[in-house]
C-alpha positions in Angstrom: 121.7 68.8 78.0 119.1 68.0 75.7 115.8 68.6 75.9 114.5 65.0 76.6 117.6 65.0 79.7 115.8 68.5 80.9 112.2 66.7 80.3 113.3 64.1 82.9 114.9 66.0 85.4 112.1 68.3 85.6 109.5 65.8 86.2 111.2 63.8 88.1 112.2 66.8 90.8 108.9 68.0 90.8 106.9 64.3 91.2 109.2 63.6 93.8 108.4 66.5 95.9 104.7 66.6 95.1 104.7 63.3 96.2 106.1 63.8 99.8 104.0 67.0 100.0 100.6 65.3 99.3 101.8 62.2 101.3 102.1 64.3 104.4 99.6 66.8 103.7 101.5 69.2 106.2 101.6 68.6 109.9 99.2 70.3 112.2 101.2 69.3 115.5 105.0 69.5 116.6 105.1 65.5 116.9 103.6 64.8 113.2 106.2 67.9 112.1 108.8 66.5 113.9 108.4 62.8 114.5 105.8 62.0 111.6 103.9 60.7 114.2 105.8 57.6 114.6 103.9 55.9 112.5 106.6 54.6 109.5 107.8 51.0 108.8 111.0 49.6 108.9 111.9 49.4 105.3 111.1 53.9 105.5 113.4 54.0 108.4 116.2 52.0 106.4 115.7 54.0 103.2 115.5 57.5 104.7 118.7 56.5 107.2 120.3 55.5 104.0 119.1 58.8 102.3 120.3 60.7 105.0 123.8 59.5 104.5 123.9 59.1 101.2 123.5 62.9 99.9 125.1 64.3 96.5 128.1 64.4 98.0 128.8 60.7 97.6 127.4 60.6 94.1 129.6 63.3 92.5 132.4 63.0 94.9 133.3 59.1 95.9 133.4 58.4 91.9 135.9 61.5 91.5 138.1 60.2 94.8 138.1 56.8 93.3 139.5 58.1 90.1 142.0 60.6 91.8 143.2 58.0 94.3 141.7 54.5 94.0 139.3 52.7 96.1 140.8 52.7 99.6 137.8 55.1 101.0 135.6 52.3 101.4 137.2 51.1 104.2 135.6 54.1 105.9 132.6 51.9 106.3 134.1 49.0 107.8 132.8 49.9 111.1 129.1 50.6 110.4 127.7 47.3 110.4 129.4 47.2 114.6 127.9 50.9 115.1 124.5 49.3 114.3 124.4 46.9 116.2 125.7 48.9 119.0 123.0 51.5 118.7 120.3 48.6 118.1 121.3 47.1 121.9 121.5 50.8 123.7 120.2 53.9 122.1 117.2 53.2 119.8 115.3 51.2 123.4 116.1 54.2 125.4 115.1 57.0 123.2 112.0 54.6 122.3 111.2 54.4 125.8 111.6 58.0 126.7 109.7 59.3 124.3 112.1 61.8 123.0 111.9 64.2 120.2 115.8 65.1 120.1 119.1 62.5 121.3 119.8 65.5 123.8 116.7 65.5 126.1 117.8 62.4 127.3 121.6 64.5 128.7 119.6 66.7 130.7 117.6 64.5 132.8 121.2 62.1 133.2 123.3 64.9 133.5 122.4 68.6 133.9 120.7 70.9 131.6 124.4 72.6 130.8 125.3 69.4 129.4 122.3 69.2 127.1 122.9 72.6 125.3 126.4 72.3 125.1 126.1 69.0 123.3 123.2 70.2 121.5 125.2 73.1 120.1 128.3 71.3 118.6 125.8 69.4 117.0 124.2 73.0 115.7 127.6 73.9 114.9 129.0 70.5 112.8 125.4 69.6 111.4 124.8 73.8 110.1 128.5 73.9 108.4 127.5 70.1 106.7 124.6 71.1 105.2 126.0 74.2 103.7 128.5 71.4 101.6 126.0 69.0 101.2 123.9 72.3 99.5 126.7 73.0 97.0 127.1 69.6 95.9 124.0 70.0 93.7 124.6 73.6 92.7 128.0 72.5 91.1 125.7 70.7 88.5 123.5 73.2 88.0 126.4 75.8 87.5 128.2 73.1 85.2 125.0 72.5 82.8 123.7 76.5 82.4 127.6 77.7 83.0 126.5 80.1 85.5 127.9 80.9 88.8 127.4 78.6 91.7 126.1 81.4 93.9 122.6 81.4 91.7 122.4 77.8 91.7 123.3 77.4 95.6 120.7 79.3 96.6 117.8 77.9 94.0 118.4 74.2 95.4 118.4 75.4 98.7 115.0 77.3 98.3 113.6 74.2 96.8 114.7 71.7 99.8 113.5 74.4 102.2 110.1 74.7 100.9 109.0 70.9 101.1 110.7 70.6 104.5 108.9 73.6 105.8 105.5 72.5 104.3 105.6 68.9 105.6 108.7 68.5 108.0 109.9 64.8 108.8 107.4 62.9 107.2 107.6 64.8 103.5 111.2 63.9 104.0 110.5 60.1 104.4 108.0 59.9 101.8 109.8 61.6 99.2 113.3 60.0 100.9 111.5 56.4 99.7 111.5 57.3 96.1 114.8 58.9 96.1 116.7 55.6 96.9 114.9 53.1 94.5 115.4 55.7 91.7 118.7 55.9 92.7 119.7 51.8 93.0 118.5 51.8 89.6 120.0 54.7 87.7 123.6 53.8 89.5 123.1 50.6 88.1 122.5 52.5 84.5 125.7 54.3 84.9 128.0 51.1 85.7 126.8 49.0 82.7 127.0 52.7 80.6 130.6 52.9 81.7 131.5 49.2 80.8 129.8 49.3 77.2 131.0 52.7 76.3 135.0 50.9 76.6 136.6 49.8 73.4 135.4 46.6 72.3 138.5 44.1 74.0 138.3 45.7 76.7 135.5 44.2 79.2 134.7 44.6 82.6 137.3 42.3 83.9 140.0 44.4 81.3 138.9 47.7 82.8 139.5 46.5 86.7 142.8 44.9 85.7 143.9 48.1 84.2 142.9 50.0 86.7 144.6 47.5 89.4 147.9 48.0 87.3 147.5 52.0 87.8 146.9 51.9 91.5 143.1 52.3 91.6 141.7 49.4 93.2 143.5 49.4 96.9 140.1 49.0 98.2 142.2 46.9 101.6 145.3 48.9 103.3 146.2 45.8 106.5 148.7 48.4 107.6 148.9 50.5 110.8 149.8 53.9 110.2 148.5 56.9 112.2 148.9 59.3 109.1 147.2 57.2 107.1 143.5 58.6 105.9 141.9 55.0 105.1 143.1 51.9 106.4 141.0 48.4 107.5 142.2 49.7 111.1 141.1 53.5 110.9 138.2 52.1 109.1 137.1 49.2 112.2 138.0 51.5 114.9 137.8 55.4 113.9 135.0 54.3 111.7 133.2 52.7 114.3 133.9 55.3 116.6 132.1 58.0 114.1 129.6 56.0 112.5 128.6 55.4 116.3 128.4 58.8 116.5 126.7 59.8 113.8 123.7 57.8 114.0 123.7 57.6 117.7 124.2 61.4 118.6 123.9 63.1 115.6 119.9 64.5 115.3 120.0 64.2 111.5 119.8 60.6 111.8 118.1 59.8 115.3 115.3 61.8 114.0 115.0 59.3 111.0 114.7 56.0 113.2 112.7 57.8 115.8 110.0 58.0 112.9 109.9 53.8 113.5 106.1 52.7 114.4 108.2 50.4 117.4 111.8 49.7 118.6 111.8 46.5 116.7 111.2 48.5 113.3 113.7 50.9 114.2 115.7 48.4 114.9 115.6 46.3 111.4 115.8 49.5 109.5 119.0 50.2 111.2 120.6 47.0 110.4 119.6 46.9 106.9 121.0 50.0 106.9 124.4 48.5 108.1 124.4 45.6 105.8 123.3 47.6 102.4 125.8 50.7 102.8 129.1 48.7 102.2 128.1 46.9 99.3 126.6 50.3 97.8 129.4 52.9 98.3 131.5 49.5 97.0 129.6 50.0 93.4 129.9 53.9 93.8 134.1 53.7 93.8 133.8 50.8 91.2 131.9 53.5 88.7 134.8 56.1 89.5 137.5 53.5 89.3 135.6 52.4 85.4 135.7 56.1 84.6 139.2 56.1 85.3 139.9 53.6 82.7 137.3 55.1 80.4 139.4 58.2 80.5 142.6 55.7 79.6 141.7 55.4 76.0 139.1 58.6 75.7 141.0 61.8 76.8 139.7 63.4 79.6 139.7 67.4 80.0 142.6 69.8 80.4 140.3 70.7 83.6 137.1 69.2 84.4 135.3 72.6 85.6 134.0 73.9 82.5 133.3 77.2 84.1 136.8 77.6 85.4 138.1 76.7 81.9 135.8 79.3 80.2 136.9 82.4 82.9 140.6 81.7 81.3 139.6 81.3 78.1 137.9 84.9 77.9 140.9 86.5 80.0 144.4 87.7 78.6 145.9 84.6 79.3 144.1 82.3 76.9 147.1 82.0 74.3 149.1 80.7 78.0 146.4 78.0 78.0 146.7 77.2 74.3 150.4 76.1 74.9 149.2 74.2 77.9 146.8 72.8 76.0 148.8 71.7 73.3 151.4 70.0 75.7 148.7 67.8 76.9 147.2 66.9 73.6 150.7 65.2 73.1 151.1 63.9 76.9 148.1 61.7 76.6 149.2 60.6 73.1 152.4 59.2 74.6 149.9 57.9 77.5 147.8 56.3 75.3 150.8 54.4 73.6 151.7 53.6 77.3 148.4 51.8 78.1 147.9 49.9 74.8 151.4 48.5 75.8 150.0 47.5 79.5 146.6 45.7 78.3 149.2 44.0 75.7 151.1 42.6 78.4 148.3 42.1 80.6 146.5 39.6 78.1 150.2 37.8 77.6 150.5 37.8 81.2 154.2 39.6 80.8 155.1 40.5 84.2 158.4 42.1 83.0 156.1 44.4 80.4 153.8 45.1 82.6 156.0 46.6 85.4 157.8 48.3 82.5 155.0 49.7 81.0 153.8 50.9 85.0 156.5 52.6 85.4 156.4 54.6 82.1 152.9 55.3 82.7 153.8 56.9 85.9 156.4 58.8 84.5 153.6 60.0 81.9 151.0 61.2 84.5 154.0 63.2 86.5 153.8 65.3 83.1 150.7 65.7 83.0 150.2 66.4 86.8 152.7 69.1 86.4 150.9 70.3 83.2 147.8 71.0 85.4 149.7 72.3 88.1 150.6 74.8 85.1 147.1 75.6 84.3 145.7 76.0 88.1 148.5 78.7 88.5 147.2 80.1 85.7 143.6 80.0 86.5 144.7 81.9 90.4 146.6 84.7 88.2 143.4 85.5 86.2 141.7 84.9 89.4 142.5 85.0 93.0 139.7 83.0 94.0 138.9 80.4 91.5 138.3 76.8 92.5 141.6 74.8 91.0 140.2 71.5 93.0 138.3 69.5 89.7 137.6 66.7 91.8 134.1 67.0 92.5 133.4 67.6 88.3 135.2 64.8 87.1 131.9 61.9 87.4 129.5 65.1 86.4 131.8 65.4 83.2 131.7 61.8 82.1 128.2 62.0 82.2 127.4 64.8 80.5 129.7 64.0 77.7 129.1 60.4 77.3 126.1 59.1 78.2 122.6 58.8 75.8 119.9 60.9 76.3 117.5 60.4 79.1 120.1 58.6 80.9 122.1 62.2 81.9 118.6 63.6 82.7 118.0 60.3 85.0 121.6 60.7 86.9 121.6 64.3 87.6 118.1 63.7 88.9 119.4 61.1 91.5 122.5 63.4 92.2 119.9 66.2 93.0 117.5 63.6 94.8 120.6 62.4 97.3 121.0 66.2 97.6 117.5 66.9 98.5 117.0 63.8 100.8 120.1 64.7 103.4 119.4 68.2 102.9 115.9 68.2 103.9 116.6 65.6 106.6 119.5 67.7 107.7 117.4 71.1 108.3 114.5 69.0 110.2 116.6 67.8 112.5 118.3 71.7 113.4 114.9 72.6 113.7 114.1 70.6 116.1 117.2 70.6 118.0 116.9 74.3 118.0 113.0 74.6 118.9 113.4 71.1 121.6 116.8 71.8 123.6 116.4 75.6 123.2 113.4 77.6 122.2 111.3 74.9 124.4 113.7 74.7 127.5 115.2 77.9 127.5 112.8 80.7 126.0 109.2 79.8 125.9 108.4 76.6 128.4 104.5 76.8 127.9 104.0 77.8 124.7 100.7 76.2 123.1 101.6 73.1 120.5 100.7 75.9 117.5 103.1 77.8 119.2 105.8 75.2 119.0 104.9 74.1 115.2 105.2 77.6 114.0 108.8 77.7 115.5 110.0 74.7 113.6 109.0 76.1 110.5 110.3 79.3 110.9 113.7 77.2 112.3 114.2 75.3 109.3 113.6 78.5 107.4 116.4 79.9 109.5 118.9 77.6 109.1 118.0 77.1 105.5 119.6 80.1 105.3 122.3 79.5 107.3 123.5 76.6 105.2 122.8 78.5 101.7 125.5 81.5 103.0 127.7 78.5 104.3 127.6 76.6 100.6 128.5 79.8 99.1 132.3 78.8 100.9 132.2 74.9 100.2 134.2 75.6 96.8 137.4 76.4 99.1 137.1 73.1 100.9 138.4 70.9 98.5 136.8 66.9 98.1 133.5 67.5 99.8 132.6 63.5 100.8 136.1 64.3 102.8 135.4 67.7 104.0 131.9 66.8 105.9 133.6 63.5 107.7 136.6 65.5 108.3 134.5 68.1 109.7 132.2 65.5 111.8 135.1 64.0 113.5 136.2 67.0 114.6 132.9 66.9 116.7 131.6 63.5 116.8 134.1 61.8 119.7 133.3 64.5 122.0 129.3 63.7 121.8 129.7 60.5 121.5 132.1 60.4 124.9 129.2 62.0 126.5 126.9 59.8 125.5 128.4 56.8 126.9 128.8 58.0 130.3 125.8 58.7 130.6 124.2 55.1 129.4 127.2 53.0 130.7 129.0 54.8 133.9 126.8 55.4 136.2 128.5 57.2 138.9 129.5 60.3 136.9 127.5 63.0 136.7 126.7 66.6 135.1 129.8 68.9 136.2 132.5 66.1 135.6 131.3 65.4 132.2 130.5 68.9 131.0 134.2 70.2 131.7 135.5 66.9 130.0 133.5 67.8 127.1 134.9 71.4 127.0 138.1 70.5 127.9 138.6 67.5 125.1 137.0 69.5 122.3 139.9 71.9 122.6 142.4 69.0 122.4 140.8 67.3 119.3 140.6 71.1 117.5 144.3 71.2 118.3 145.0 67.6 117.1 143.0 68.0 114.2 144.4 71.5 113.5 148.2 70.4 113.3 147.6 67.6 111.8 148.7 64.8 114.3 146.7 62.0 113.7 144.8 61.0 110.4 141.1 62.6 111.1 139.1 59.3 111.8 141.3 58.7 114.9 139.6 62.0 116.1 136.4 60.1 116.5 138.7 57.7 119.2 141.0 60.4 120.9 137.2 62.7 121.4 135.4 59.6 122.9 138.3 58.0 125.2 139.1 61.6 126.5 136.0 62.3 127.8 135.2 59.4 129.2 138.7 59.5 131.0 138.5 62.9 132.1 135.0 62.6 133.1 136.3 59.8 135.2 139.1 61.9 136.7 136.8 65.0 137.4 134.3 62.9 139.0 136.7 61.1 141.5 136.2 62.2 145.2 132.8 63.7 144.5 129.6 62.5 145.2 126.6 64.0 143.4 122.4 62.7 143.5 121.5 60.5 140.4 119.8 61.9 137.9 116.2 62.1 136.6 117.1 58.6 134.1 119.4 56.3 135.7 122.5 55.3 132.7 122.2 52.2 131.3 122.9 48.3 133.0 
């Protein structure tokens, strides 16, 4: 990078955490740490909800899955704007009006205080092994601009995030949250016309999309039903619905964030902003990969788009190996090149006969060089056993290093560091205070003084901090990372979720029934999920019907006293 990019992203990181430092000016009491009090508006509840979500992850992967394998991810979303209005109706009154610091308070006075930490420690276990990915996101960046290991870089961002968090909790994470998502509206904006202006001069925005189109990369809508398939309008309504539910109904990260609301109405609009905003948004985010992709049409992309992967191999015995390779796919994307000048030919006659000819040679093409990278990742394992052969998550970070003007690459790794720092920091709040609440509080130390109580959250989130640093060290192995964490939630998020809704909507179950059908249908979806039998959203539906069901089942013929808070009418 230059030194005007470095100028930016130096300034920018450090303003932004100043900022949420002097803004809460450290808390002096468990609720400000934890809660900030209460005290934040609506349009702070959207943006730090979004911010939550939205972490690096989505910035450097979405634009790499769009390129790989078209738009069809977006239907993940399809059932947010239904989980928000869901969780508007139910869960943000009740926590509201039982003045909760954690979702799992509420379990123990509706169920039984085994059902609290059991629930509070799959969400220990799926929110710690998140944040470790959501950690290396940034560090990939790092490691890509100084070509240094990602071990250093891992552990430098997650020093940083743990230093604000620790300094101001919930409401440094807010403040700085705020800033994060405006500069990041605008800089993604930045990138999108970048991408369009940088094409060759007859090829416009419309071009690009059509192109694209042509070469499979805008199935943004799959109407079909298939249990094996990954992202579909259906897996996306229900399994989607079922997780997003989830997720910002169970999942402390995000309860934590609309907690912070001054009132339930505030909550509540921040919420479904938040529902109505995040389509549109991770729209634009697969549109920049899917423009990258046609970018990359007419500009040839890298062999491998992990420079320091490249430069292992290059330094090893096997470089004149990767010299032949290389040479093979200077002339593949010649013949490729030839191949799309034929299709945007066709495209502007409107030749459906060319075009399908000209589809099906490029095809043919990218099984070459497919097989040409297959060449070079066996390669890269020979020289070394554990190098990371999946590129994905470099492909957007490449573009914009390479191709975009000074100050702008400064501005976007800012904002992919800024997403990193927001769900990071909001990430290690909320272990704290699941950890120092449903724990340390209930379990260990019931009368400990309010100082008492502070001081373990900070030394919490300085704990898990480094619990997620050591688990980003093994996020290289784990593929597509925007993938990895939802694959990874819904292996979790049913079974909470299932809990969850017994206890606001059946009233007659109670604390035993529901806390073996917990136990009992995490072991199913782990074996599901394991041998792959359903595509992973459906996890989300097969966690929350079984509990509910078995629950049901337990319960029958038993009769057990209500609980301290009756479930919800």
């Amino acid at each position: 990078m230059s030194t005007i990019d470095w100028c930016i992203l130096v300034l920018t990181l450090t303003g932004i955490v100043s900022y949420g430092v002097y803004k809460s000016r450290g808390s002096h009491d468990i609720k400000g740490f934890l809660l900030g009090n209460q005290s934040l508006p609506w349009y702070h509840v959207c943006l730090s909800v979004m911010a939550t979500q939205a972490s690096a992850i989505t910035f450097l992967s979405a634009p790499g899955l769009a390129y790989s394998s078209g738009m069809s991810f977006v239907q993940f979303y399809f059932g947010l704007p239904l989980a928000m209005i869901v969780l508007c109706i139910t869960f943000v009154p009740i926590f509201h009006r039982l003045k909760v610091y954690t979702a799992y308070e509420f379990l123990e006075g509706r169920f039984n205080l085994q059902t609290r930490v059991l629930t509070a420690f799959l969400f220990l276990i799926q929110r710690g092994l998140s944040t470790g990915i959501t950690i290396y996101a940034p560090s990939i960046i790092l490691s890509t601009i100084l070509n240094i290991d990602t071990t250093y870089t891992t552990i430098f961002i997650g020093g940083l995030v743990i230093f604000y968090t620790v300094y101001g909790g919930t409401k440094a994470v807010s403040y700085t949250q705020l800033l994060q998502m405006s500069i990041i509206f605008s800089g993604l904006f930045a990138a999108g016309v970048m991408v369009v202006y940088l094409l060759p001069e007859d090829i416009g925005f419309v071009k690009a999309i059509s192109i694209a189109g042509k070469m499979g990369r805008t199935n943004a809508i799959d109407f079909s039903f298939d249990w094996d398939n990954q992202y579909t309008v259906w897996s996306g309504i229900i399994g989607g619905f079922f997780l997003q539910l989830s997720y910002f109904g169970t999942d402390q990260s995000q309860v934590g964030r609309y907690l912070t609301g001054s009132s339930v109405a505030q909550s509540r609009l921040g919420l479904l902003m938040n529902g109505l905003v995040k389509i549109p948004m991770q729209f634009l985010i697969l549109l920049i990969g899917v423009l990258v992709f046609t970018f990359y049409q007419y500009h040839k992309p890298p062999l491998f788009f992990n420079k320091y992967e490249i430069n292992k191999l290059e330094k090893s015995s096997f470089n004149p190996e990767l010299a032949k390779i290389r040479s093979e796919y200077d002339k593949a994307f010649d013949d490729k090149q030839q191949q799309v000048i034929k299709l945007n030919q066709a495209i502007t006659t409107e030749d459906e006969a060319a075009i399908n000819q000209s589809r099906t040679d490029l095809k043919l093409t990218d099984e070459k060089t497919k097989a040409l990278r297959t060449k070079l990742t066996d390669l890269m394992q020979k020289n070394d056993a554990d190098a990371e052969i999946n590129d994905n998550n470099y492909i957007f970070l490449s573009f914009v290093t390479e191709y975009l003007p000074k100050g702008l690459i400064g501005l976007l790794i800012a904002i992919i560091f800024l997403a990193s720092m927001g769900s990071t920091a909001s990430a290690l709040n909320s272990l704290a205070s699941t950890t120092v609440i449903d724990v340390y509080k209930r379990l260990i130390h019931k009368e400990a003084s309010d100082k008492n109580y502070l001081l373990a959250s900070r030394l919490a989130t300085i704990g898990w901090g480094l619990v997620c640093i050591v688990m980003a060290l093994y996020a290289s192995k784990m593929g597509n990372l925007i993938e990895a964490v939802n694959k990874l939630g819904s292996y979790i998020y049913g079974t909470i979720l299932g809990v969850f809704l017994v206890a606001f909507y059946l009233k007659r179950i109670q604390g035993k029934a529901v806390f073996y059908a917990a136990v009992l249908t995490e072991i199913i979806v782990c074996i599901c999920g394991y041998y792959g039998v359903v595509a992973y959203l459906w996890l989300n539906v097969i966690g929350c019907l079984t509990v509910v069901v078995l629950a049901t089942i337990i319960e029958m013929g038993t009769k057990k006293p209500p609980g301290k808070y009756p479930a919800a009418a």
